[in-house]
FISE-216427 format. One record per residue (C-alpha): residue in three letters; x, y, z. Coordinates in Angstrom, 2 decimals, padded with zeros to 5 digits. Each point is the difference from the previous one (the first is absolute). Example, Ala and Ser with C-alpha at 12.3 -4.5 7.8 and 13.67 -1.06 7.14 Angstrom:
("ALA", (012.30, -004.50, 007.80))
("SER", (001.37, 003.44, -000.66))
This chain:
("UNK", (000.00, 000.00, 000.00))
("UNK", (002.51, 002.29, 000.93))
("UNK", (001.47, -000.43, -003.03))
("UNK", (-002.64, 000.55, -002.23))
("UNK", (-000.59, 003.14, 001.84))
("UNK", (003.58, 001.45, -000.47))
("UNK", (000.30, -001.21, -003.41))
("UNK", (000.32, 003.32, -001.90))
("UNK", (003.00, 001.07, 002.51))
("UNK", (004.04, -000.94, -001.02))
("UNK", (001.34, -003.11, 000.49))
("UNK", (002.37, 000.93, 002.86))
("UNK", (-003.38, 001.02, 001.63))
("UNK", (-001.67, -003.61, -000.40))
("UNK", (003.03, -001.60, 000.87))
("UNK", (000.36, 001.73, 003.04))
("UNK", (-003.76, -000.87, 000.58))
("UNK", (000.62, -003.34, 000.16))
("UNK", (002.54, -000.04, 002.78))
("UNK", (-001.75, 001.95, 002.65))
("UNK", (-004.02, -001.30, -000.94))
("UNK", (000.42, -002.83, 002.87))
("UNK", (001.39, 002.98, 002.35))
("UNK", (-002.86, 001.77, -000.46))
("UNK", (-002.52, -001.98, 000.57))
("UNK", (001.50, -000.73, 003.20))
("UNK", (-000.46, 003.86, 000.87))
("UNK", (-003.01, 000.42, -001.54))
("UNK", (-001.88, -000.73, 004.03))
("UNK", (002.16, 002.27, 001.60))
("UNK", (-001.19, 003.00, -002.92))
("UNK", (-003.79, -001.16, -000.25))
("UNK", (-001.63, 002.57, 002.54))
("UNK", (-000.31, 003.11, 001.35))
("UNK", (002.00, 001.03, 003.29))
("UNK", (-000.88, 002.38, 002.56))
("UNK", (004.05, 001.33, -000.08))
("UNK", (001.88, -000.11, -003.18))
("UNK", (003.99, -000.60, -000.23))
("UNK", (000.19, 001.11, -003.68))
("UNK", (003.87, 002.03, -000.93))
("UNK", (000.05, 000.89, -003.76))
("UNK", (001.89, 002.69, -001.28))
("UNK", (-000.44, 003.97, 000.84))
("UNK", (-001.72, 000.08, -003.99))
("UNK", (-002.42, -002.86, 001.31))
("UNK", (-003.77, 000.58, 000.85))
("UNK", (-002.97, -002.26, 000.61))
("UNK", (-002.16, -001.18, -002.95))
("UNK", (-003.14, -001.94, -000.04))
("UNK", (000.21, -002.71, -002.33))
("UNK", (-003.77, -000.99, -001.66))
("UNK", (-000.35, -003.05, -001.55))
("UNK", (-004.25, -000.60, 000.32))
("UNK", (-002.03, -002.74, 001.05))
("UNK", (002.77, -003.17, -001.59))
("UNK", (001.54, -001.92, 002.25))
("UNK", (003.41, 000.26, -000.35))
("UNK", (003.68, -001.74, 001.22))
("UNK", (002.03, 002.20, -001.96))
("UNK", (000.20, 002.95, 002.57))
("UNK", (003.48, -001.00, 001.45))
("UNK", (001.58, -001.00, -003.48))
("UNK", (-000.83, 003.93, -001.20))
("UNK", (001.62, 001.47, 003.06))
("UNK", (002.99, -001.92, -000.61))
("UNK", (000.34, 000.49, -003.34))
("UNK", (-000.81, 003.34, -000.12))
("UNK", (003.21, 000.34, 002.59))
("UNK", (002.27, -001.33, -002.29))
("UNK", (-000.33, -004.11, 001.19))
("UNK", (000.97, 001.09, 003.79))
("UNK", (-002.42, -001.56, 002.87))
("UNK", (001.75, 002.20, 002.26))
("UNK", (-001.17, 003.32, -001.77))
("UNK", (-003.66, -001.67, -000.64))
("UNK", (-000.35, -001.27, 003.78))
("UNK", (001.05, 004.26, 001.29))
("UNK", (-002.45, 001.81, -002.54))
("UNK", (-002.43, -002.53, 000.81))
("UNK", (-003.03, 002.14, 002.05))
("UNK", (-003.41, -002.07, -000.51))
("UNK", (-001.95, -002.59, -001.68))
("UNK", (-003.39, -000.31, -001.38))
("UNK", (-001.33, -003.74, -000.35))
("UNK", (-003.98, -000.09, 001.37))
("UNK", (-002.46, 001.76, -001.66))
("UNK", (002.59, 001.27, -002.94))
("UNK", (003.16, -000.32, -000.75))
("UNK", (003.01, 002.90, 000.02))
("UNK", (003.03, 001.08, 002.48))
("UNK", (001.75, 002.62, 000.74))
("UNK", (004.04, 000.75, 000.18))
("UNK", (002.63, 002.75, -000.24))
("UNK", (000.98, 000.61, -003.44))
("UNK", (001.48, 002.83, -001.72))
("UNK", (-001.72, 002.03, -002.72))
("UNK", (001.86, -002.35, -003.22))
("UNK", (-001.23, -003.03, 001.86))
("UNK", (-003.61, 000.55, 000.86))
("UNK", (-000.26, 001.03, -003.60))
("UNK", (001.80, -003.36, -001.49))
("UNK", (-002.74, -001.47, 002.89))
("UNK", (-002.79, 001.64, -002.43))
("UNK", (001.55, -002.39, -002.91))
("UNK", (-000.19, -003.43, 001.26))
("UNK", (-002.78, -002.38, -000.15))
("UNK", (-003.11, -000.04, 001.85))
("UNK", (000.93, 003.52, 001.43))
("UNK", (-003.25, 002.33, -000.16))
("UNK", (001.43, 002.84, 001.82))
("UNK", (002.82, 001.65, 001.95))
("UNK", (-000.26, 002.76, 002.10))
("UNK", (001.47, 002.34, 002.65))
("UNK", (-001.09, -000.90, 003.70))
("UNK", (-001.82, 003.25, 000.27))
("UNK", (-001.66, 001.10, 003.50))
("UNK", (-003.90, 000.60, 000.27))
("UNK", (-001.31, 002.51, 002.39))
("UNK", (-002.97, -000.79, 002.90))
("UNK", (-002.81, 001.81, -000.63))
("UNK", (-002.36, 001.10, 003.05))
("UNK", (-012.11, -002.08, 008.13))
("UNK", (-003.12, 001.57, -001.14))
("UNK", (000.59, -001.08, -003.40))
("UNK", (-002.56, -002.97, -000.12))
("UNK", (-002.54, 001.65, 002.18))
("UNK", (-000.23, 002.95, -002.97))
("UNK", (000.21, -003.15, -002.66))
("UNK", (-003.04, -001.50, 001.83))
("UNK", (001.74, -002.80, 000.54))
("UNK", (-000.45, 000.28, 004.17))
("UNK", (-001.40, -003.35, 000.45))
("UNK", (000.56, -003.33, -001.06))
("UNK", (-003.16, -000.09, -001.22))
("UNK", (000.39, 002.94, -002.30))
("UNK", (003.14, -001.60, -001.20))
("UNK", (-002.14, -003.04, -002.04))
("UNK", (000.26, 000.29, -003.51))
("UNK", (-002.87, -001.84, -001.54))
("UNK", (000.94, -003.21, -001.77))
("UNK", (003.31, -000.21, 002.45))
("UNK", (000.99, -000.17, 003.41))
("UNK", (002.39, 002.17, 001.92))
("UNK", (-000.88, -002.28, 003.62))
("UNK", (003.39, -002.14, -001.32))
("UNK", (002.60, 002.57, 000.02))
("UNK", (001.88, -002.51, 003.15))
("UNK", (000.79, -002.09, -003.76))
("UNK", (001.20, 003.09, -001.63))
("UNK", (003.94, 000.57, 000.08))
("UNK", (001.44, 003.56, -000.70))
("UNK", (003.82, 000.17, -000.56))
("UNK", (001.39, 003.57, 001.26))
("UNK", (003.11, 001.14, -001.91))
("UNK", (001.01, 002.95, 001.97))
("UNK", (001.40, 001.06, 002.77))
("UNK", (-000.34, -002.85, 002.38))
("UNK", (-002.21, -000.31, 002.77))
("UNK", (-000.38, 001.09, 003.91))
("UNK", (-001.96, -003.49, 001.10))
("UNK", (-000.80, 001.00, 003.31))
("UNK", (-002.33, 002.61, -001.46))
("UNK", (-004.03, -000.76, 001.25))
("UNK", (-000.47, 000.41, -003.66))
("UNK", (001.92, -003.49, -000.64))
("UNK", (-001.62, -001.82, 003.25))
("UNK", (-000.99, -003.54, -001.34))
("UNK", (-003.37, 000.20, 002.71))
("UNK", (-002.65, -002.31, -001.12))
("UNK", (002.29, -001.38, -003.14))
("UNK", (-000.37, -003.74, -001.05))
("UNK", (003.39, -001.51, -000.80))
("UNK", (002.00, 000.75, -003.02))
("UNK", (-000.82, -000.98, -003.31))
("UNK", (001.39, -003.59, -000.75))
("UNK", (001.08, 001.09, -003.77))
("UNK", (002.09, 002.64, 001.75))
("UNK", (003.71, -000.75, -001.19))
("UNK", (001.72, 003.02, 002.02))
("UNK", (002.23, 000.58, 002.59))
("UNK", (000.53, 002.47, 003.38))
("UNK", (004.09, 001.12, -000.64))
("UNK", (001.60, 000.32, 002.83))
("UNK", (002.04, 003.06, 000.62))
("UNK", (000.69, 003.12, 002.19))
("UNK", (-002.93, 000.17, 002.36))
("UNK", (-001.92, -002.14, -002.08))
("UNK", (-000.43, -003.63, 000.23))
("UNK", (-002.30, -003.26, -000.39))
("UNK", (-002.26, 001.53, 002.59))
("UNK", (-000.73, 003.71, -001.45))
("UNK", (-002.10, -002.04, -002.57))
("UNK", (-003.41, -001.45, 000.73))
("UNK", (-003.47, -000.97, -001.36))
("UNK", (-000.06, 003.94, -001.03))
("UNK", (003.33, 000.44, -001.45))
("UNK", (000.64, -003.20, -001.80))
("UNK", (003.47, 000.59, -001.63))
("UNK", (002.55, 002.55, -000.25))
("UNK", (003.33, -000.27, -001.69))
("UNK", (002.62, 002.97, -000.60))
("UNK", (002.56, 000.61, -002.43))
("UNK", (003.54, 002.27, -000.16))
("UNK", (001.69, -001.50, -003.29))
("UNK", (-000.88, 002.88, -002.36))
("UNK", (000.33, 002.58, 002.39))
("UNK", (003.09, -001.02, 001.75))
("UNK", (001.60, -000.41, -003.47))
("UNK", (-000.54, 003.92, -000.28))
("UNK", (-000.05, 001.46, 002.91))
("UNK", (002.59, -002.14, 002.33))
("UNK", (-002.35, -000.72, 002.87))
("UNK", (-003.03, 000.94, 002.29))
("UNK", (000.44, 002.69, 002.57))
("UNK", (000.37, -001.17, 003.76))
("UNK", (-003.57, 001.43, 000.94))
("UNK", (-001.42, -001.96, -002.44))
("UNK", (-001.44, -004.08, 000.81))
("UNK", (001.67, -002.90, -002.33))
("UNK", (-003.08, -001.86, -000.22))
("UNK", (-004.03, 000.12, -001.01))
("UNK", (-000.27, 002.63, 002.75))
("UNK", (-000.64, 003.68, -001.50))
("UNK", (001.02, 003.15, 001.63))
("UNK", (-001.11, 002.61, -002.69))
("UNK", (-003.78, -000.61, 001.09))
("UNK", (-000.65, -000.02, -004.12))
("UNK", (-000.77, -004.20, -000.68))
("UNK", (-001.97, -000.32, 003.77))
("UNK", (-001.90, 003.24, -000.87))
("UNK", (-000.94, -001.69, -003.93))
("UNK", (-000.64, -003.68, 002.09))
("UNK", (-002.30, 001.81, 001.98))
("UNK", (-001.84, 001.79, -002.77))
("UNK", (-000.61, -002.75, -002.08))
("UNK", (-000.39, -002.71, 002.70))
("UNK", (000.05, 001.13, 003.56))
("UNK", (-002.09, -001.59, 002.56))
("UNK", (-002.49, 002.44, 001.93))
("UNK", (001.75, 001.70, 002.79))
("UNK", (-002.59, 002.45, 002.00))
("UNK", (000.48, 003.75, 001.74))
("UNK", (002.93, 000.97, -002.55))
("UNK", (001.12, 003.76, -001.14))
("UNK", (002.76, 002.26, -000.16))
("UNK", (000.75, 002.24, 003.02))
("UNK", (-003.57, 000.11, 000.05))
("UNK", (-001.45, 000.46, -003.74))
("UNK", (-001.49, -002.33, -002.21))
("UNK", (-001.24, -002.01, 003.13))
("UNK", (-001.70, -003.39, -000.23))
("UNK", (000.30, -003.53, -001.46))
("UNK", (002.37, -001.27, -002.65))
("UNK", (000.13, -002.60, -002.07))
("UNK", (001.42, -001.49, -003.43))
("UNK", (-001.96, -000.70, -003.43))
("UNK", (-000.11, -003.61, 000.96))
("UNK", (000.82, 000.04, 003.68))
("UNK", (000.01, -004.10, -000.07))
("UNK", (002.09, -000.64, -003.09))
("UNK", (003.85, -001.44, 000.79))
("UNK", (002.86, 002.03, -000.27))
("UNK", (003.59, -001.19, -001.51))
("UNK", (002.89, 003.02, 000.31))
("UNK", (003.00, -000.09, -002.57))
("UNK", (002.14, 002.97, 001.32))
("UNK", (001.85, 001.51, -002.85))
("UNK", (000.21, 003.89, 000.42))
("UNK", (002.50, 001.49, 002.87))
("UNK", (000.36, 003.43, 000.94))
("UNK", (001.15, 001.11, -003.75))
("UNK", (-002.09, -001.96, -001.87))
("UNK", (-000.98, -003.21, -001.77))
("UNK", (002.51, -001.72, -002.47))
("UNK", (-001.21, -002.04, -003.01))
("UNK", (002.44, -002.87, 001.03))
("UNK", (-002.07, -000.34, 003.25))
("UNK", (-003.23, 000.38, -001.79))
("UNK", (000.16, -002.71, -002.30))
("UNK", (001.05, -002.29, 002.60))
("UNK", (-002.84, 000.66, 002.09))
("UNK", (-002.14, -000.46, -002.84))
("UNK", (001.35, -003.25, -001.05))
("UNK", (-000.91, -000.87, 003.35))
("UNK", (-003.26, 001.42, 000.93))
("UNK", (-001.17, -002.17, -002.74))
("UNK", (001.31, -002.85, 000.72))
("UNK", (-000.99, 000.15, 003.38))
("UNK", (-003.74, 000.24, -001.19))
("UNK", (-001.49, 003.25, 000.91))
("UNK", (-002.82, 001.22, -002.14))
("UNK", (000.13, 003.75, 000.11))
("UNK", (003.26, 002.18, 000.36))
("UNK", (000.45, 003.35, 000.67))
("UNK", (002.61, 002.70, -000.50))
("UNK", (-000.24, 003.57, 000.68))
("UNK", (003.35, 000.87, -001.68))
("UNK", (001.42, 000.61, -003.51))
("UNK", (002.34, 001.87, -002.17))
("UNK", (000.74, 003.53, -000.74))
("UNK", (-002.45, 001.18, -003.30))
("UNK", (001.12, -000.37, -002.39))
("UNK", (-000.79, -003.69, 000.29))
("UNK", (002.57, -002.57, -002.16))
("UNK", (-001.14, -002.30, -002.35))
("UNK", (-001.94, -002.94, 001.47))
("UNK", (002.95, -002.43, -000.38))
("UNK", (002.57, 001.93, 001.65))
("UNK", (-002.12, 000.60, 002.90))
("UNK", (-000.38, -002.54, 002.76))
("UNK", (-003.38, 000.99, 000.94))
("UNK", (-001.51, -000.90, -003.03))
("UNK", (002.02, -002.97, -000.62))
("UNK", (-001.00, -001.67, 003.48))
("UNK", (-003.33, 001.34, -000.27))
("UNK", (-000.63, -001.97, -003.23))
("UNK", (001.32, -003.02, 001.46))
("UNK", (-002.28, 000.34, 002.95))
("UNK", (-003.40, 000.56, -002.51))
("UNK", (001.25, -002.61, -002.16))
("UNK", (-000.79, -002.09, 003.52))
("UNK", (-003.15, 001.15, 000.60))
("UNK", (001.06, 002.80, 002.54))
("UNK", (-001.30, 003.26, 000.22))
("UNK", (002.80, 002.83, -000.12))
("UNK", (-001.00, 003.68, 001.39))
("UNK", (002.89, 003.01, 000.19))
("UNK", (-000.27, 003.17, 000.81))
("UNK", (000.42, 002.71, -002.96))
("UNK", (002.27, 002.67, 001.34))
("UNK", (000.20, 003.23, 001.78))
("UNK", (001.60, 001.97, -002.29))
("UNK", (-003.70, 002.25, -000.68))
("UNK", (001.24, 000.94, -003.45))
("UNK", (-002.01, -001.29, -003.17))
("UNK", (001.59, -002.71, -001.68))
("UNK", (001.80, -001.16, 003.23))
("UNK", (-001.64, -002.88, 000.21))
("UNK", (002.12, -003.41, 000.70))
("UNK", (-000.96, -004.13, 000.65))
("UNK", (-001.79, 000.47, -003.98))
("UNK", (000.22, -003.39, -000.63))
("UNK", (-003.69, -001.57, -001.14))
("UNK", (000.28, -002.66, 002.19))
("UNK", (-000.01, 001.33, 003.17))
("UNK", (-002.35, 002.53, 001.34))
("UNK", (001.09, 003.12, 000.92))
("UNK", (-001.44, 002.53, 002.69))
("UNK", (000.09, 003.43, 000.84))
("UNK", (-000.18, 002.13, 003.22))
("UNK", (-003.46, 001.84, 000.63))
("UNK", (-002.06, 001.82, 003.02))
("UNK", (-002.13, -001.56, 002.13))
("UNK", (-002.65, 002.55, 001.70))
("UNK", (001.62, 000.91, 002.45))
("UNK", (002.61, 003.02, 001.15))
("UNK", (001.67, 001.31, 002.93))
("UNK", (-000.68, 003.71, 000.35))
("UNK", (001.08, 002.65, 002.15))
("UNK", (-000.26, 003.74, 000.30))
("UNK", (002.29, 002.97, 000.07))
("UNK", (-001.03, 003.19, 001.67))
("UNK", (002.32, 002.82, -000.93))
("UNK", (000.04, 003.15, 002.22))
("UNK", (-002.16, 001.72, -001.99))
("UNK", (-002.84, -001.85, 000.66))
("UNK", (-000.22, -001.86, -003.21))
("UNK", (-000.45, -003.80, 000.24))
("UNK", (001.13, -002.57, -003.19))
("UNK", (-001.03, -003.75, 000.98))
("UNK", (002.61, -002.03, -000.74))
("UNK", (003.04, -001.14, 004.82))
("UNK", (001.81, 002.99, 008.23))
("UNK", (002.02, 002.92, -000.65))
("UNK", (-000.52, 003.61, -000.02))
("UNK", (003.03, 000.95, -000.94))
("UNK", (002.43, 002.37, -002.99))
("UNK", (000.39, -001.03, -003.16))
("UNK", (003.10, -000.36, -002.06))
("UNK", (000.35, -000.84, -003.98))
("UNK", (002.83, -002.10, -001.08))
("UNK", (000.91, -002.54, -002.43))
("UNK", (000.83, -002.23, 003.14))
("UNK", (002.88, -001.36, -001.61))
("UNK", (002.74, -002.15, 002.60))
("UNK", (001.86, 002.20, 002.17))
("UNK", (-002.06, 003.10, -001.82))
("UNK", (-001.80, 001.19, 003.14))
("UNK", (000.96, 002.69, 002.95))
("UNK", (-000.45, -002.18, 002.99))
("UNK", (-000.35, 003.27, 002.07))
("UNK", (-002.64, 001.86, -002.40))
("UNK", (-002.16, -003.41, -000.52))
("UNK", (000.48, -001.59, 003.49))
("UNK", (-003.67, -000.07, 001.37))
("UNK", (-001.69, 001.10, -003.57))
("UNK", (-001.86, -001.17, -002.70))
("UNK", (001.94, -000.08, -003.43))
("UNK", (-001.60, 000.31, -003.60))
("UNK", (001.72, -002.28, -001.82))
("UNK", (-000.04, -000.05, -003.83))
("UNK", (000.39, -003.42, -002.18))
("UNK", (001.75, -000.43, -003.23))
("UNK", (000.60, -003.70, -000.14))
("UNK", (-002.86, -003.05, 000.25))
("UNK", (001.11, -002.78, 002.22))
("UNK", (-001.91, -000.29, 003.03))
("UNK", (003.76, -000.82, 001.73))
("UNK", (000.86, 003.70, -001.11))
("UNK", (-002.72, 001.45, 001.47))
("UNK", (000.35, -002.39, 003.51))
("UNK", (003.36, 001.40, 000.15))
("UNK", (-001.12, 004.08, -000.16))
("UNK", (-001.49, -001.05, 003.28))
("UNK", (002.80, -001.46, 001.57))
("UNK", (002.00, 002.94, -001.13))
("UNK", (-002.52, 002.16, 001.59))
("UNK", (000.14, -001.90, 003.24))
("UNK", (003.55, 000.20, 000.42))
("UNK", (-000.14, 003.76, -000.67))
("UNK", (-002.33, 000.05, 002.91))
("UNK", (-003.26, 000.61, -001.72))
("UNK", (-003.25, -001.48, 001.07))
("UNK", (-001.93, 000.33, -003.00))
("UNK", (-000.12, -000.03, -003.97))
("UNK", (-001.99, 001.14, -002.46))
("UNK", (001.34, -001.57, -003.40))
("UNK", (-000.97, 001.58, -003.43))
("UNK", (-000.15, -003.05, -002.24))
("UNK", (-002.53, -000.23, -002.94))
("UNK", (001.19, -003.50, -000.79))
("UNK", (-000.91, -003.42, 001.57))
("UNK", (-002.44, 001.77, 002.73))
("UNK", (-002.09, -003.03, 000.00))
("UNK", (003.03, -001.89, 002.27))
("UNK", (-000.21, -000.15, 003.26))
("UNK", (003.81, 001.05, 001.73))
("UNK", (001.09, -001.61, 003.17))
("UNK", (001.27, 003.76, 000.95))
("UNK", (002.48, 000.45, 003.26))
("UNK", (-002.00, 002.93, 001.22))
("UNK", (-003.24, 001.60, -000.04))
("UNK", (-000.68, 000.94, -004.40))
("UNK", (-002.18, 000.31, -002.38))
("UNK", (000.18, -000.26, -003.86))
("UNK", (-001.68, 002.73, -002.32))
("UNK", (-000.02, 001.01, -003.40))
("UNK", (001.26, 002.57, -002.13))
("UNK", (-003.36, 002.31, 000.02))
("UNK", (-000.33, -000.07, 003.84))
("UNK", (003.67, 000.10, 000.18))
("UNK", (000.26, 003.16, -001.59))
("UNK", (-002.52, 001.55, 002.24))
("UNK", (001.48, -000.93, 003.17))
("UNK", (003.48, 001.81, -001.71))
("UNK", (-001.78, 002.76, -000.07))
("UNK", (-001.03, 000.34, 003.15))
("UNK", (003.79, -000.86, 001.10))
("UNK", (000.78, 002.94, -002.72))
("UNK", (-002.05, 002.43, 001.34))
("UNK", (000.05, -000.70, 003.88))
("UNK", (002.32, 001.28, 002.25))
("UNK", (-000.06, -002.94, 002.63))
("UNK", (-001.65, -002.81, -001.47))
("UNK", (-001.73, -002.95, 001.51))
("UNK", (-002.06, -003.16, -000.38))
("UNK", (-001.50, -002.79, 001.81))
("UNK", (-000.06, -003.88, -001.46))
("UNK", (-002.64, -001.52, 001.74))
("UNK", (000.61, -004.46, 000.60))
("UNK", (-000.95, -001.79, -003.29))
("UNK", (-003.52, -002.12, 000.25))
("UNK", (-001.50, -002.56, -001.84))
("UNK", (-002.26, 000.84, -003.42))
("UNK", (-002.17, -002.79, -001.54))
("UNK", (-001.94, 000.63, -003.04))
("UNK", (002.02, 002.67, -001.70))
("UNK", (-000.89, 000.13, -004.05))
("UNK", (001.25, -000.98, -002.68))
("UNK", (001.14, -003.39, 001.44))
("UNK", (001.46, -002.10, -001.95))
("UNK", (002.29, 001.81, -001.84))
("UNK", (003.57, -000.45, -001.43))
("UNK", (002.81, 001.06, 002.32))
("UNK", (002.21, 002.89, -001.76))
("UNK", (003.20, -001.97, 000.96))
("UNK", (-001.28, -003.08, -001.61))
("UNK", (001.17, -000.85, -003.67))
("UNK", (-001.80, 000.72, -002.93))
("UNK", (-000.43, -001.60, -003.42))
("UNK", (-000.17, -000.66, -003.17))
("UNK", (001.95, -003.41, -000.26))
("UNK", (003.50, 001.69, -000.94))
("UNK", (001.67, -003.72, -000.98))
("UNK", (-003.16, -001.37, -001.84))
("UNK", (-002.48, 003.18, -000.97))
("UNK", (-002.31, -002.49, -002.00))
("UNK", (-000.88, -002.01, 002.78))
("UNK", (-002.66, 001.34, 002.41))
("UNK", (001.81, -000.96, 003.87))
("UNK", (-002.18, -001.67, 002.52))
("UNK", (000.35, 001.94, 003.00))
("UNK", (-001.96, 001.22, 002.89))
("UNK", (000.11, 002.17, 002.58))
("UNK", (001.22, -000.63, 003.44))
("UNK", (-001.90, 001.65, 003.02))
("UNK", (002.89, 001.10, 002.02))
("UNK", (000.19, 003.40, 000.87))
């Protein structure tokens, strides 16, 4: 076979073939799987490639790493990262730019590409759906009373299994087609899983190949500390957990979609991201191990690659040729055209309102009142840039800040900058993204550009300013509900205009 394959290359080449075939076969267990740490030591000119080679089964993996280094086992064993052999077949290895390419050129090779890094993507929601109830969850001709049978693989962020949200209360025992398994690790082992959280696996190969290795703070194992996979679990799948808000707001019961359904984690994406090394992998597994729905809230940068260079849609299409329902988020980028996950076979979903805000008001010294966040204080404009503010002109004040970027972490950090001036309070001018909900350090409130301008005027044109930002409260029924969220990406399909996307929207903010 190996022969055959190889035939078209010189004769020194086939020779040399021959010699080390029986070598590498006996390698070939040693190279067939992913690892949670990777050893690999190429050359500075090296970089991690993806290797696609579809749904074949194939044995020729190991011969094309070796031959593509020149006949040395050594070289193939080091640049070796990360196979592919479940659900489709593929690896991954360090190879320099002249080598992926001469990868392109040999047999049964579908594509090679770079192992690029996706980004994440970020209670009342089935209450406003009408979906409160089991009852109300019936669809006629099916049932939704067996979602303890339904199994939803997580690739994210990991998971925080102590949560009430992933309590196994009530559960009947696991699935007997279930083919997973609970990987041990740092604070994590065969006992953080249970009848609730069925499987969880995690996986460093692609990352550590880029990025050298995970910070100190940060758990080797299923167990997340970003908050981003637990708080997607619990969306989609969360068990009911009563009396819940947020220092006080949004107060009451929570729940998932399907608060019975089984969860199974595959913990790809660390603080910087989520490589497509790691992604794959979990894919190859999550099949295998026989979930029926998986979820990822993460993608690439817009403008999306083509569908077989990406490893979302090649994983994807491996998991609907099984019978499994895909569902990705589409992006945060807000601009039109942005949108990412295009392939046809997976369903894609966007960020929308649900009915209900959190409003406050601000009372400025002149009597006027804008409802939008206890202070009676002066007011200050700034930009509120780090290390921008006069510690002894804001300490004890309220500071106007203005906006000019459109990450919610931009606008988290004018508060801490704020704080550590001294001030209590911020009003922040920001016409984008107003329908997100910040996590501010101090007393604040978000307005626009129109009421924005109006309290600048009466900074302008006032001697000794002041306001008052009375505590945010609770607002259910606010119109329109749903609607898109400005941060959320926007079509049309940028990779594949004549196909019409599937997509919905997601009831998240």
């Amino acid at each position: 076979m190996a022969l055959w394959i190889f035939s078209t290359y010189t004769t020194s080449f086939l020779l040399r073939i021959l010699v080390i075939t029986t070598t590498i076969f006996l390698t070939q267990i040693q190279m067939n799987y992913c690892s949670t740490t990777t050893t690999t030591t190429t050359t500075t000119t090296s970089k991690i490639y993806v290797v696609y080679m579809g749904s074949k089964n194939s044995d020729e993996i190991y011969q094309m790493l070796t031959l593509i280094h020149g006949g040395s086992i050594e070289l193939a064993q080091a640049s070796h990262v990360c196979s592919y052999t479940h659900s489709f077949t593929g690896f991954a290895a360090k190879l320099t730019e002249d080598q992926a390419l001469e990868m392109t050129k040999m047999p049964g090779v579908v594509s090679v590409f770079p192992n690029a890094k996706r980004r994440l993507h970020t209670t009342h929601s089935w209450d406003f759906m009408g979906l409160a109830t089991d009852e109300q969850m019936e669809i006629p001709g099916y049932s939704t009373k067996n979602q303890q049978n339904v199994i939803i693989g997580f690739i994210d962020t990991g998971i925080w299994p102590e949560s009430p949200s992933f309590s196994d209360h009530d559960m009947p025992p696991v699935p007997s087609r279930w083919r997973g398994q609970c990987q041990a690790g740092e604070a994590f082992n065969a006992s953080s899983c249970n009848r609730k959280v069925i499987g969880a696996r995690y996986y460093l190969s692609g990352f550590e190949a880029e990025e050298k290795s995970v910070s100190t703070d940060k758990f080797r194992s299923p167990r997340d500390t970003n908050g981003h996979g637990s708080h997607t679990a619990s969306i989609a799948a969360g068990q009911y957990v009563m009396d819940m808000n947020f220092k006080g707001l949004a107060a009451g019961g929570a729940r998932g979609g399907a608060p019975m359904a089984r969860i199974a984690v595959y913990k790809t994406c660390w603080d910087s991201g989520c490589y497509d090394v790691d992604l794959l992998a979990a894919f190859d597994d999550a099949i295998k191990d026989g979930v029926d729905i998986i979820s990822l809230s993460l993608g690439p940068d817009a403008p999306q690659g083509d569908y077989f260079n990406d490893a979302i849609s090649i994983g994807s299409f491996h998991a609907a040729n099984r019978g499994i329902l895909v569902v990705s988020s589409v992006g945060n980028e807000g601009n039109q055209g942005s949108a990412t996950n295009l392939a046809p076979w997976l369903i894609t979903v966007a960020a929308s309102s649900t009915d209900r805000d959190f409003t406050s008001s601000i009372n400025l010294g002149d009597g006027t009142n804008y409802t939008e966040i206890l202070f009676s204080v002066h007011i200050f404009l700034s930009y509120c840039l780090e290390s921008s503010l006069n510690s002894t002109k804001i300490s004890g004040n309220i500071v106007v800040c203005r906006h000019a970027g459109s990450s919610s972490e931009s606008k988290l950090a004018k508060s801490l900058v704020v704080k550590e001036a001294g001030g209590v309070g911020m009003i922040l001018i920001d016409e984008q993204d107003k329908d997100v909900a910040i996590p501010f350090t101090i007393s604040a409130a978000i307005v626009g550009t129109r009421i924005g301008d109006r309290i600048l005027s009466y900074i302008n044109h006032t001697r000794i300013p002041t306001a008052h930002i009375s505590p945010a409260k609770t607002v259910i029924g606010s119109q329109p509900a749903p609607r898109v969220a400005s941060f959320s990406s926007k079509g049309p399909n940028a990779l594949t205009p004549a196909i019409l996307k599937l997509g919905l929207q997601q009831l998240e903010i």
